[in-house]
VOROVO-560383 format. One record per residue (C-alpha): residue number from 1; x, y negated, z negated. Coordinates in Angstrom, 3 decimals, always signed. Example, Ala and Ser with C-alpha at 12.3 -4.5 7.8 and 13.67 -1.06 7.14 Angstrom:
BEGIN
PT    i        c1        c2        c3
PT    1   +12.300    +4.500    -7.800
PT    2   +13.670    +1.060    -7.140
//
This chain:
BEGIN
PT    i        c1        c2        c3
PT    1    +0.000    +0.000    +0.000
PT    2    +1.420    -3.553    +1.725
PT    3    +2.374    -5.893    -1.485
PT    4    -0.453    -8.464    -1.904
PT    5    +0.307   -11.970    -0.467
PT    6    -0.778   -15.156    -2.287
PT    7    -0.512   -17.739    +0.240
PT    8    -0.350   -21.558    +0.405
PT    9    -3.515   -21.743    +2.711
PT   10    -5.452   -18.926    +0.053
PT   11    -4.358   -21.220    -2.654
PT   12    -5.655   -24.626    -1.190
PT   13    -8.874   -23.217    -1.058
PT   14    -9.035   -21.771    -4.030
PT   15    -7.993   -25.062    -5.987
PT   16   -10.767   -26.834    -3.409
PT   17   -12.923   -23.883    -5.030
PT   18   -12.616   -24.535    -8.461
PT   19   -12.071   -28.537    -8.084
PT   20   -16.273   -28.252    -6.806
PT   21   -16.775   -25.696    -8.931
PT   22   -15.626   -27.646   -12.046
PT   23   -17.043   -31.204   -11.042
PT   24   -20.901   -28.874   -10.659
PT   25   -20.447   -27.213   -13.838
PT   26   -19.790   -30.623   -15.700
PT   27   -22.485   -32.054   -14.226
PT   28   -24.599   -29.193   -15.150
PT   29   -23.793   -29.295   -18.613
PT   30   -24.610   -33.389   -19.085
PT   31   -27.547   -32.981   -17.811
PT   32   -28.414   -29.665   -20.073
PT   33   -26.388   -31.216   -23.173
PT   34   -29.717   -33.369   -23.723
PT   35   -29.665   -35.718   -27.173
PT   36   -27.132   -33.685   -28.560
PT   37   -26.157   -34.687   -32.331
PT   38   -22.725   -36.524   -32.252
PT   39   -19.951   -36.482   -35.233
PT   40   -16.813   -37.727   -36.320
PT   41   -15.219   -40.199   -34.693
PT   42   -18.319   -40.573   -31.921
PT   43   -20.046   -42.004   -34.176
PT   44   -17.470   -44.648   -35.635
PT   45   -17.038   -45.552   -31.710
PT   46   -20.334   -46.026   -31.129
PT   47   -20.968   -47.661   -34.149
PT   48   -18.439   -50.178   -33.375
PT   49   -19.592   -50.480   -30.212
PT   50   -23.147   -51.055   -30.892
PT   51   -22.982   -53.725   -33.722
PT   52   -20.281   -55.642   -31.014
PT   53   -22.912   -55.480   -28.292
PT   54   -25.678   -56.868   -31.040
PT   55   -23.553   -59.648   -31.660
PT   56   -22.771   -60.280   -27.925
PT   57   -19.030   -60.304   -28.856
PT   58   -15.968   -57.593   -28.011
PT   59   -14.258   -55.360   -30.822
PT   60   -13.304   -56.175   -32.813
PT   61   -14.601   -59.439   -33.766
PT   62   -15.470   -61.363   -36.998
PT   63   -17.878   -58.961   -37.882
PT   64   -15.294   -56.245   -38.036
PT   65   -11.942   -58.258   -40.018
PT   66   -12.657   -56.853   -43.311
PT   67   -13.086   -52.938   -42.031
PT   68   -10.616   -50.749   -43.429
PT   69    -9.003   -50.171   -39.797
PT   70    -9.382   -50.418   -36.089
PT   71   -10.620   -47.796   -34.286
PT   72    -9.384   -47.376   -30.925
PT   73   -10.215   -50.469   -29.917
PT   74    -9.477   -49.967   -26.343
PT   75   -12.084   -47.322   -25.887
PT   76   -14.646   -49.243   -28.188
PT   77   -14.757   -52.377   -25.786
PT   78   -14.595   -50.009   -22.682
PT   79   -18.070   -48.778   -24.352
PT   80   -19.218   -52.293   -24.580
PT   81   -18.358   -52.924   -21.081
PT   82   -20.482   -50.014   -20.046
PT   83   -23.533   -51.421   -22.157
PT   84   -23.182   -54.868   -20.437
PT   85   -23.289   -53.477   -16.824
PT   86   -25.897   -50.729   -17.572
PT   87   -27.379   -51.986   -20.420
PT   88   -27.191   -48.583   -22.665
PT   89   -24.618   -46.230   -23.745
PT   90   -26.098   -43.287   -21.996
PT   91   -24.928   -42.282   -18.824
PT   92   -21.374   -42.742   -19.772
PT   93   -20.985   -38.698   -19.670
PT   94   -20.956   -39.176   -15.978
PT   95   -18.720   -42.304   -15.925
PT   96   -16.371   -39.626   -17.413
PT   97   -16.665   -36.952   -14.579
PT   98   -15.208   -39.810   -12.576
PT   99   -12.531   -40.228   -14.674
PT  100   -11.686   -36.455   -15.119
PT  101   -10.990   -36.539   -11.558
PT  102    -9.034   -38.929   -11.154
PT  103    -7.067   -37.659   -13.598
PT  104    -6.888   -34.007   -11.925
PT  105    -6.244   -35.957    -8.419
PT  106    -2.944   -37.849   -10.217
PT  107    -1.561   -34.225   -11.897
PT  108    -2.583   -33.032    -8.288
PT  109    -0.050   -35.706    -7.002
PT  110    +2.775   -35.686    -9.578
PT  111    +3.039   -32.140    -9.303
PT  112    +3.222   -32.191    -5.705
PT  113    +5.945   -35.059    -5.694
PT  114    +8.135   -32.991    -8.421
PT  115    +7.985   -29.883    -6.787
PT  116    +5.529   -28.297    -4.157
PT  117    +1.589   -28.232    -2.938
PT  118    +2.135   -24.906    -4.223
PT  119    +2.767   -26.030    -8.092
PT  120    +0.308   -28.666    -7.056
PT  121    -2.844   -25.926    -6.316
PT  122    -1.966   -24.665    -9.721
PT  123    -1.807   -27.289   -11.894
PT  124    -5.162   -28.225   -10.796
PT  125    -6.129   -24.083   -10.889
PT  126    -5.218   -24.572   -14.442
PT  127    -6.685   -28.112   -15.231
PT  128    -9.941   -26.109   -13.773
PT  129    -9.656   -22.771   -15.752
PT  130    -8.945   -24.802   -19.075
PT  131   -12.148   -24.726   -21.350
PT  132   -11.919   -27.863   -23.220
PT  133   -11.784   -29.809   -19.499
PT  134   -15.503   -28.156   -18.707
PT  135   -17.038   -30.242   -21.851
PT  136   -14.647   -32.745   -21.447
PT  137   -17.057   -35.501   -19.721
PT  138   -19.975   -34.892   -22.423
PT  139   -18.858   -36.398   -25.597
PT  140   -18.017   -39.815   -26.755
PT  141   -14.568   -38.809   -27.162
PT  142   -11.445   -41.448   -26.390
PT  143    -9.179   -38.871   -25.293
PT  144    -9.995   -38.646   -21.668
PT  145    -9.633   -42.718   -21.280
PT  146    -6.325   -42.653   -23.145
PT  147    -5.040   -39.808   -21.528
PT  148    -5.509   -41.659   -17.976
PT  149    -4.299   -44.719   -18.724
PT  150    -1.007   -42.961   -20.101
PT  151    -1.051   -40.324   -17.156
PT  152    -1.845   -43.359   -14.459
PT  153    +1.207   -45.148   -15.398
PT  154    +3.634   -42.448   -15.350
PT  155    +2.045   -41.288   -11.741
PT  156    +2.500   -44.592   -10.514
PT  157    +6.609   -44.662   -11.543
PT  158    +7.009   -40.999   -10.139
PT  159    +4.717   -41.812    -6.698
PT  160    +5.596   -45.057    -5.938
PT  161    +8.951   -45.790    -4.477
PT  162    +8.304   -50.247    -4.708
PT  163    +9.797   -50.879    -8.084
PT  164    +7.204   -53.546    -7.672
PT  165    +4.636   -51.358    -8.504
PT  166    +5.061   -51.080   -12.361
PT  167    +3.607   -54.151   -12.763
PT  168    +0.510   -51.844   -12.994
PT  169    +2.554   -49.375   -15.011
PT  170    +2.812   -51.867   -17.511
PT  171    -0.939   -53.097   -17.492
PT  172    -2.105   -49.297   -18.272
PT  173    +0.150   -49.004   -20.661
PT  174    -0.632   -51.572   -22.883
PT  175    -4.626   -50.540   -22.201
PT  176    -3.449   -46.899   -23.064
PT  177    -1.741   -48.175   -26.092
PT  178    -5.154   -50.649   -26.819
PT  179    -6.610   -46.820   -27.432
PT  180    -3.478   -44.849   -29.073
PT  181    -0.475   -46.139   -30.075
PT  182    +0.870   -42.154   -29.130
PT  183    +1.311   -44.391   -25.755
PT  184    +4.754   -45.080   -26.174
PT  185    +5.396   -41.449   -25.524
PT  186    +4.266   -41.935   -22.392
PT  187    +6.036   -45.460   -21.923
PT  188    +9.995   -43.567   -22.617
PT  189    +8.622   -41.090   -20.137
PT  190    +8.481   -43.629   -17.361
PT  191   +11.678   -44.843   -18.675
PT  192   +13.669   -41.379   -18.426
PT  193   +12.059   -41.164   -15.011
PT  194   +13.713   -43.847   -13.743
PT  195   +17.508   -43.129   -15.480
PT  196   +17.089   -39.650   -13.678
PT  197   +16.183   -40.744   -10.130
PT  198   +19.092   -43.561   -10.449
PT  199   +17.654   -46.032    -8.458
PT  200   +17.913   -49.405    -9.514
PT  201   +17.478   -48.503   -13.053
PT  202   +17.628   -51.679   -14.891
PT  203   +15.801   -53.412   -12.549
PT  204   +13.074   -50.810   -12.867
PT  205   +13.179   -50.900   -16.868
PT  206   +13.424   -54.255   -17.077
PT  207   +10.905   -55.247   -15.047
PT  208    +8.701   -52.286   -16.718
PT  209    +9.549   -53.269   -20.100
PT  210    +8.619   -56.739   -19.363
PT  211    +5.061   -56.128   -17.609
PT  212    +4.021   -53.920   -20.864
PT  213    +4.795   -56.277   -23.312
PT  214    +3.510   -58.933   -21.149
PT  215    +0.448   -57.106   -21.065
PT  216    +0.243   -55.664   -24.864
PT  217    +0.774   -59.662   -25.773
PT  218    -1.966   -60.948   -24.006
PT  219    -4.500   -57.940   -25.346
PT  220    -2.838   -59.195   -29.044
PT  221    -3.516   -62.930   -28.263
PT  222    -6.960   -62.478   -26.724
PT  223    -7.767   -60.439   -29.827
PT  224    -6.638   -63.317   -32.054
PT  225    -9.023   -65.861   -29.975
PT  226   -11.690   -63.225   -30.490
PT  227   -11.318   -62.371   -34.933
PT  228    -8.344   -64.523   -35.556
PT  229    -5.624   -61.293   -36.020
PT  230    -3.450   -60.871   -33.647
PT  231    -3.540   -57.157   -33.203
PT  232    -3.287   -55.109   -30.020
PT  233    -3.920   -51.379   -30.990
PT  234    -5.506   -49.261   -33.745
PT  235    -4.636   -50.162   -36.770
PT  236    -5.070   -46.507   -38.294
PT  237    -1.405   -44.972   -38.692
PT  238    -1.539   -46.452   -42.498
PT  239    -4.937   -44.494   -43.066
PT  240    -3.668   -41.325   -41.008
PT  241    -0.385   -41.612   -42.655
PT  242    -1.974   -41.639   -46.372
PT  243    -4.535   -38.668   -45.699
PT  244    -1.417   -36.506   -44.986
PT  245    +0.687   -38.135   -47.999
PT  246    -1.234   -37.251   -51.532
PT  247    -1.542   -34.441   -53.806
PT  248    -4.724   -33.369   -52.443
PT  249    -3.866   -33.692   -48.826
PT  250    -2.808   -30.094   -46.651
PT  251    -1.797   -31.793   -43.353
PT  252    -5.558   -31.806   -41.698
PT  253    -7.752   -34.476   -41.486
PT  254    -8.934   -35.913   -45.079
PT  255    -9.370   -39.227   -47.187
PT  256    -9.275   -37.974   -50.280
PT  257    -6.185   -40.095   -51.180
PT  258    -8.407   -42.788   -52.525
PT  259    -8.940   -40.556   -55.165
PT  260    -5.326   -40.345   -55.806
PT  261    -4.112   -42.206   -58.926
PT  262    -1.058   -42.515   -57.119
PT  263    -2.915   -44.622   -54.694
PT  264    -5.029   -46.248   -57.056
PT  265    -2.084   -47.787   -59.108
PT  266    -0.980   -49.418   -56.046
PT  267    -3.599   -50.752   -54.562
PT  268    -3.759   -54.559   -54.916
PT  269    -6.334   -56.196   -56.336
PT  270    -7.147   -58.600   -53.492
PT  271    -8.017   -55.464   -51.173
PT  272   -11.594   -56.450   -50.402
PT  273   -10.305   -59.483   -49.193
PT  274    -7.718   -58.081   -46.805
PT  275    -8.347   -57.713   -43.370
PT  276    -8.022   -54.567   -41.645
PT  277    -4.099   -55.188   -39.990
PT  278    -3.448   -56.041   -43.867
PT  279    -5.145   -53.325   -45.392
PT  280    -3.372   -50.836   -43.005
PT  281    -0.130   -52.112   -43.521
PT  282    -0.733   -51.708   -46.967
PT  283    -1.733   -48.067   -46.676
PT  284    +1.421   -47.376   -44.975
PT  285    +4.195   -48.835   -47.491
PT  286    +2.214   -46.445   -49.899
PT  287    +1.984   -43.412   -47.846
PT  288    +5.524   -44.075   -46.945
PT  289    +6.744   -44.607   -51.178
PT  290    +4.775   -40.950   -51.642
PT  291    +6.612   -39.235   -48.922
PT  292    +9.785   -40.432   -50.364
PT  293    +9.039   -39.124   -54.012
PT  294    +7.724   -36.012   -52.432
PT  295    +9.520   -34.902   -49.137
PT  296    +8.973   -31.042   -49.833
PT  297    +5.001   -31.265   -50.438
PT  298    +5.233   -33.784   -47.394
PT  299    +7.217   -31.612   -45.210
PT  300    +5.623   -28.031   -45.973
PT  301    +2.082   -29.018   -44.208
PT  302    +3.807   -28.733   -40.529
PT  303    +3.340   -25.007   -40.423
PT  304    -0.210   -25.937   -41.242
PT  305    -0.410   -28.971   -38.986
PT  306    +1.107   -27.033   -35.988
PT  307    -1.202   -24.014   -35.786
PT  308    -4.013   -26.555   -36.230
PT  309    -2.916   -28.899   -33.457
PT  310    -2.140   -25.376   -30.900
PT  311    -4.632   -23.350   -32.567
PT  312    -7.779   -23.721   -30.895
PT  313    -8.882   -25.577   -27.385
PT  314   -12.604   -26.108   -28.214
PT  315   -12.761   -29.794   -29.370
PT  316   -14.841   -30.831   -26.650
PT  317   -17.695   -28.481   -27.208
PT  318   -17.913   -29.640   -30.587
PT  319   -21.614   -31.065   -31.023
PT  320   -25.119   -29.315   -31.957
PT  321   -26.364   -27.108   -29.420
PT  322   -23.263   -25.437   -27.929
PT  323   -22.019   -24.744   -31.878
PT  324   -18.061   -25.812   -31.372
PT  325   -15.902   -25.507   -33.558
PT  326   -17.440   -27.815   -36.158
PT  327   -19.742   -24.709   -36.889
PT  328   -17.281   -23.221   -38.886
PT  329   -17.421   -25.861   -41.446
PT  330   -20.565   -24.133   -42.882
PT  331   -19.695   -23.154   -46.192
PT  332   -22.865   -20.706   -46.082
PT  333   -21.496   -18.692   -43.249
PT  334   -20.479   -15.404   -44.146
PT  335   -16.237   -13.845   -43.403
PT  336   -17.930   -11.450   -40.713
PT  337   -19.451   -14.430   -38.819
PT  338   -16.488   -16.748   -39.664
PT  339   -14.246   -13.709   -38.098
PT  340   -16.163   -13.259   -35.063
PT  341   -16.341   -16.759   -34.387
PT  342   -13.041   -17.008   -34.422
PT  343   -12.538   -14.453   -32.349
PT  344   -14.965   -16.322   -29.801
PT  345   -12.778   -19.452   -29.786
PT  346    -9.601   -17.446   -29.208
PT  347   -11.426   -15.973   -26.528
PT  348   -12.619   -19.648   -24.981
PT  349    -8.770   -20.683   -24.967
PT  350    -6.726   -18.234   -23.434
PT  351    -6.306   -20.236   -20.350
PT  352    -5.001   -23.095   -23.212
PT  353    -2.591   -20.197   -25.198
PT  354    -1.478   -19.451   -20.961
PT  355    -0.046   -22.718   -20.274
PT  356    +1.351   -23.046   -23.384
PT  357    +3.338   -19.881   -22.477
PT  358    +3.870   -20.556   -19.017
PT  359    +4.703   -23.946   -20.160
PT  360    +7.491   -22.463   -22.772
PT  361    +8.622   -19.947   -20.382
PT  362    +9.558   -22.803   -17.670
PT  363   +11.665   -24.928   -20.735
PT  364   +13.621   -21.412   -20.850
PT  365   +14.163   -21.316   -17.144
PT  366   +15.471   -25.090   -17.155
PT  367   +17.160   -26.054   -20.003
PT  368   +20.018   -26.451   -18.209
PT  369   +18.666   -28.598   -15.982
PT  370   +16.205   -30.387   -17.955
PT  371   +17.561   -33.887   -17.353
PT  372   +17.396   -33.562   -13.721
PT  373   +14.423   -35.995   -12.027
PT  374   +12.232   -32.775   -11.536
PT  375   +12.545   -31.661   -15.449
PT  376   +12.860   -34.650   -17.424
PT  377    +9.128   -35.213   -18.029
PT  378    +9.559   -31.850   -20.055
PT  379   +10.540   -34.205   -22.902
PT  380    +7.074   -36.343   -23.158
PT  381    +5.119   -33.472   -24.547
PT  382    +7.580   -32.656   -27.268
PT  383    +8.079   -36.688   -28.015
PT  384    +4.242   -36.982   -28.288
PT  385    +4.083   -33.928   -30.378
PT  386    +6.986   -35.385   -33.091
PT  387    +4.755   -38.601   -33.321
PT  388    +1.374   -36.738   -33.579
PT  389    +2.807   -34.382   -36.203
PT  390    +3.805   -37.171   -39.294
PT  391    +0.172   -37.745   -39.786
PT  392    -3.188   -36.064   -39.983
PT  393    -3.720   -33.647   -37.310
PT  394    -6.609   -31.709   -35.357
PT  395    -7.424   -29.612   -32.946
PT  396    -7.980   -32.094   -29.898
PT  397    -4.409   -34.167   -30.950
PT  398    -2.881   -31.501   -28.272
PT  399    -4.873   -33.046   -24.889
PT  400    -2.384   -35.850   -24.676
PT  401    +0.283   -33.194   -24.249
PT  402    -1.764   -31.149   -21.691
PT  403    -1.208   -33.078   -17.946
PT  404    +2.702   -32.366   -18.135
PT  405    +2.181   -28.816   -19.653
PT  406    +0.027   -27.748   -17.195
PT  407    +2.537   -29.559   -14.387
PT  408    +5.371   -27.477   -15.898
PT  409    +3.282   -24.064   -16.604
PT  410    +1.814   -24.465   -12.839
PT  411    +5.724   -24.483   -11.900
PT  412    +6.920   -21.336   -14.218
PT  413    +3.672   -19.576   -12.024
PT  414    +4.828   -20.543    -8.778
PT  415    +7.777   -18.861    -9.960
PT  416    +6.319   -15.525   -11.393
PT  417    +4.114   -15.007    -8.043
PT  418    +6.482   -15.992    -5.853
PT  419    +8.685   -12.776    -7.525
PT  420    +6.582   -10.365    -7.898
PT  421    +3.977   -11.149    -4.596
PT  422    +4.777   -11.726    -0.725
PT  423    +6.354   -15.081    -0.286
PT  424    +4.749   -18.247    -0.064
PT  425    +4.194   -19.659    +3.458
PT  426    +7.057   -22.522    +4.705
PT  427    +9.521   -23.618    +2.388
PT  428    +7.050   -25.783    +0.227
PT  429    +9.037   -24.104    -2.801
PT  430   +12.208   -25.480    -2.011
PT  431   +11.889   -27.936    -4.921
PT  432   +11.168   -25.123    -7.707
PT  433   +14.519   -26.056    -9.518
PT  434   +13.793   -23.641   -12.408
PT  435   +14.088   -20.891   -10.356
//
């Protein structure tokens, strides 16, 4: 029996495939999802949002100085945007199948430009396969959003040769960082991108460099104008920080560190009269003093913290109706159902535990050449992983790390079927460095 061939032609149309197939079944599921029961941080967003869009101003405004934080205030105002166009919140579900393929389209592009249409049709095979991508578009979630903006930027410095170009780098940057401050990962990506292809490099970064500050300075001032403090990102790491630094805390997400007398010795006594940049800082120095005093307790919740943040791919399912992984909060649920459950979300995300092989198997294949211009974008998933790691962590913390892990895994399985099915037709492999 002849070997069996996977072709570049019966690839293409299997990505084409699954690319309709995918855009249907999200579709499909917003319109089935119905008034499904948010949680979390939906409802802070649209909370936000709402009492914003009430007082016919952006977020955050006057309304929102004394709040103990801001909340992705990037995404918040993008919400508010949407209201003043459409005039409700609903509908955005489908604003986010747009951007879900744009952001397949641009991993599409950057894996093509790194290595081959033949990495290309799997990155997207995998982007298709991956569960948490199928629910992706439904919830109020501002993962998607930040995820583009990041992933848009660092397309536009691999794709486009005109240093000129970065200007827009630099403007979806800052709005990525307006979301997450995680987007600095993103921003020394673009940088080691342009030391490895050696052209004009400082020109590149300084001109980068220049465009994102410009931009992150304007979002700060324009925020001043709007609640008189300068601020231009979430003010949450002090909050995020402290929930993972206090005797009660195990590394997941939790404020009990209120409760902490550790906390409550040093909290000053004008804190209801802080605003929320102030109140945040303050959080911080605290969270920071604790670590110091207890760098063992501190340290021992990454085991804990990493399984979390790897442990399931689910996130996006997680409202009433589809039972996520929320479900398994119930305290009345017996170990049987618990176990099973489990079982069912291990299930869900193999394609998720896949990449991450594929993905781990392809750092093994090139660590000798992992500062070449093809493997150097191997580093932003680990960089965004160290930042994500020093404070509270869940489940969907990983999806910022997905585009490049799925670039990287598609690249380890062009590899695999390449050796051990017919070859591939032409020499679109010729850029498969790893190999």
């Amino acid at each position: 029996m002849g070997k069996f061939c996977l072709s570049d032609r019966l690839l293409n149309k299997a990505a084409v495939i699954f690319v309709v197939s995918l855009l249907l079944l999200q579709i499909f599921l917003i319109q089935n999802a119905g008034e499904f029961t948010r949680n979390q941080d939906q409802l802070t967003y649209l909370k936000f949002a709402s009492e914003n869009v009430e007082n016919s101003s952006w977020y955050p405004s006057e309304i929102n100085v004394l709040n103990n934080y801001s909340f992705a205030p990037g995404y918040v105002n993008m919400l508010i945007l949407f209201h003043k166009i459409f005039g409700t919140f609903s509908g955005f579900s489908y604003l986010n199948v747009v951007l879900s393929a744009i952001l397949l389209l641009e991993i599409y592009i950057v894996a093509k430009k790194l290595f081959s249409a033949r990495v290309a049709a799997f990155a997207v095979l995998l982007y298709c396969l991956t569960y948490s991508n199928w629910f992706l578009p439904i919830g109020y979630f501002s993962d998607l959003p930040f995820v583009l903006f990041a992933f848009t930027a660092l397309t536009i410095c691999v794709a486009c040769k005109d240093w000129r170009w970065l200007l827009f780098s630099g403007i979806f940057l800052s709005a990525a960082n307006w979301i997450r401050p995680l987007a600095i990962a993103y921003f020394a990506g673009c940088v080691l991108f342009i030391l490895a292809e050696r052209v004009a490099v400082w020109r590149k970064i300084l001109f980068l460099s220049a465009c994102t500050l410009a931009s992150i300075l304007a979002i700060g001032f324009l925020t001043k104008l709007n609640c008189g403090v300068f601020s231009f990102q979430s003010t949450t790491s002090g909050v995020n920080l402290a929930g993972s630094a206090n005797f009660k805390a195990n590394g997941l997400v939790s404020f009990l560190f209120d409760k902490d007398p550790f906390y409550i010795q040093r909290m000053p006594a004008d804190w209801k009269s802080l605003n929320f940049k102030q109140r945040d800082s303050v959080l911080r120095n605290i969270a920071k003093e604790w670590i110091i005093e207890n760098p063992v307790r501190y340290i021992s919740q990454i085991p804990l913290k990493s399984a979390v943040l790897f442990g399931f791919d689910t996130w996006s399912e997680r409202y009433e109706g589809i039972k996520g992984l929320s479900a398994i909060r119930d305290g009345n649920k017996s170990k049987d159902y618990i176990v099973k459950y489990c079982i069912g979300l291990w299930f869900k995300s193999i394609v998720f535990y896949a990449s991450l092989l594929l993905f781990a198997i392809y750092v093994w294949k090139a660590r000798a050449k992992c500062f070449s211009r093809e493997n150097i974008l191997l580093f932003v998933p680990f960089m965004a992983a160290a930042i994500t790691i020093p404070f509270m962590v869940t489940d969907r913390y990983h999806y910022p790390l997905m585009p490049l892990i799925w670039i990287f895994a598609a690249c380890a399985l062009a590899i695999l079927t390449k050796k051990y099915f017919c070859a591939p037709d032409g020499a679109s492999d010729k850029k498969q460095t790893a190999e």
